[in-house]
C-alpha positions, 0 to 999 in steps of 0.5 A: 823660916816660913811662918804659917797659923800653927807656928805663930806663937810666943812672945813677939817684941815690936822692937822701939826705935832707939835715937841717939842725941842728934835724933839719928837712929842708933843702930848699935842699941838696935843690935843690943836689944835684940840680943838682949830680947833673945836672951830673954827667949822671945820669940819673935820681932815686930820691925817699925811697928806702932812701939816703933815708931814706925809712922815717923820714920823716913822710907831710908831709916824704915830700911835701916831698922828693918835690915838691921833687925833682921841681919842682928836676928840672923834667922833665929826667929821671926820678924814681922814688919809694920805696914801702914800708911793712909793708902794702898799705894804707901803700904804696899810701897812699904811691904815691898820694902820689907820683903826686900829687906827680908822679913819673915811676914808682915803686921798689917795694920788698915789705912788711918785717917781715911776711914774705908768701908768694909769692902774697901778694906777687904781690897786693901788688904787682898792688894797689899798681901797679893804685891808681896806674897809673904804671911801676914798678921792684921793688926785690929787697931781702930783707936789708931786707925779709925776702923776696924777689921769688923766680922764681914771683913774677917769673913772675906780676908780669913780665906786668904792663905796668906792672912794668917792672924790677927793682933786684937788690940781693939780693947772690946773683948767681946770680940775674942769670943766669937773671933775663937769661935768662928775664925780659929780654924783660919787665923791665930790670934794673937793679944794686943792688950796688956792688961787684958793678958791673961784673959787672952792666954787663958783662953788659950791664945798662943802668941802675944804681941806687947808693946812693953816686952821692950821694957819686962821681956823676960816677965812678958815670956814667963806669962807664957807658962801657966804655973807662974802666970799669976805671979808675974801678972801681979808683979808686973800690971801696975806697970802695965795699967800705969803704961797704957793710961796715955803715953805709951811709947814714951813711958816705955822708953823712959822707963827702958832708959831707967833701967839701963837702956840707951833708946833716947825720946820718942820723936815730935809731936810726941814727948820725952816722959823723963821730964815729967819728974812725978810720972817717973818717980812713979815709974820707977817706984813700981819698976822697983817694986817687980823686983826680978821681973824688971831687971836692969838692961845689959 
């Protein structure tokens, strides 16, 4: 499977990772929730990504979600895979691991904690695409990263053939405007922001990369078709703006393992959100109140 500009498009999942009691990850949730999330029509996977924790696995558990993602999908979509780190070193270790474990593309997010400049940036980017030849979507992600893929820097990577897209997670949605207007012929866009969905599909955008798919994969889909769209927005952005008010990726686990999911807490230094017993009454108040749109897990 090749994915190119045209074909990224759908509702891709940046599949958590699930740990057992003993924190260890639990390989045969991971195959399970796969499957649930093709059921569900997805149309993609994103391996070790921010939802996936993919900043706290170890090279070998990296490995380990990656094949097994891309073994249980077995060709039927895309996968992409998360790449990070803090320098070009360590991400194109990581891209190099994930072509091997044979994804489809990459999710490529810029270096955190050292703060490059435009230029720096750019031949980050060019570097770790060039070590792998595989197609890769940027993941515009300041808040986590410390900068961001600024217009000079698009102008410079949107001639790569092999930068495809961009997962617009900045939350300024000015930049949607002239990221359609100036760069669509090269990049698809793609919407990281939950809350701000329907302004991104409206729009026209084609393909969704959320976070909370893991917990709402079928509403997350029907958002897709513009004759239900409002009414599964209205269903389901209580949840939305409860998860993305802080503690995302442990509410999103707390709220998947309510629902009949087996994905464990997030790893130190982050927190189990099942111990807070307000925050999850309210969870599970509005989890109730979608109704169909946040059925239990299989």
């Amino acid at each position: 499977m090749i994915l190119t500009q045209q074909s990224l498009s759908g509702i891709y999942v940046p599949l958590v990772t699930p740990f057992d009691e003993a924190g260890q990850i639990n390989v045969s949730e991971i195959r399970t929730l796969v499957g649930t999330m093709l059921d569900s029509g997805v149309s993609g996977f994103v391996a070790a990504g921010t939802t996936g924790e993919g900043y706290a696995l170890s090279f070998d558990e990296r490995r380990l979600v990656l094949t097994t993602i891309v073994d249980q999908v077995a060709g039927a979509v895309s996968v992409l895979a998360g790449v990070g780190g803090m320098s070009t070193h360590e991400a194109i270790d990581q891209a190099i691991l994930a072509k091997r474990s044979g994804v489809t593309g990459l999710m490529l997010a810029a270096p955190s904690y050292c703060l490059p400049t435009e230029s720096e940036l750019v031949t980050h980017v060019a570097h770790v695409v060039k070590a792998v030849e595989l197609p890769t979507v940027l993941y515009d992600y300041p808040a986590r990263t410390g900068v961001s893929f600024t217009h000079q820097v698009l102008d410079s990577l949107a001639r790569n053939e092999l930068v495809i897209g961009i997962k617009e997670a900045s939350g300024d949605l000015t930049r949607l405007k002239w990221l359609s207007s100036e760069f669509a012929d090269d990049l698809a866009i793609v919407c990281g922001a939950d809350l701000d969905s329907p302004v991104f599909l409206d729009s026209g955008v084609k393909c969704w990369i959320g976070g909370i798919a893991n917990l709402l994969p079928a509403a997350h889909v029907a958002m897709l078709d513009t004759t239900q769209r409002s009414e599964v927005f209205a269903a389901i952005s209580p949840i939305l703006g409860f998860i993305e008010s802080g503690h995302y990726n442990a509410k999103i686990k707390a709220g998947m393992n309510s629902l009949g999911a087996h994905v464990g807490a997030p790893r130190a230094p982050i927190g189990s959100f099942a111990s807070n017993e307000s925050g999850m009454a309210e969870l599970t108040s509005l989890l109730t109140n979608a109704r169909k749109w946040a059925p239990t897990f299989p």
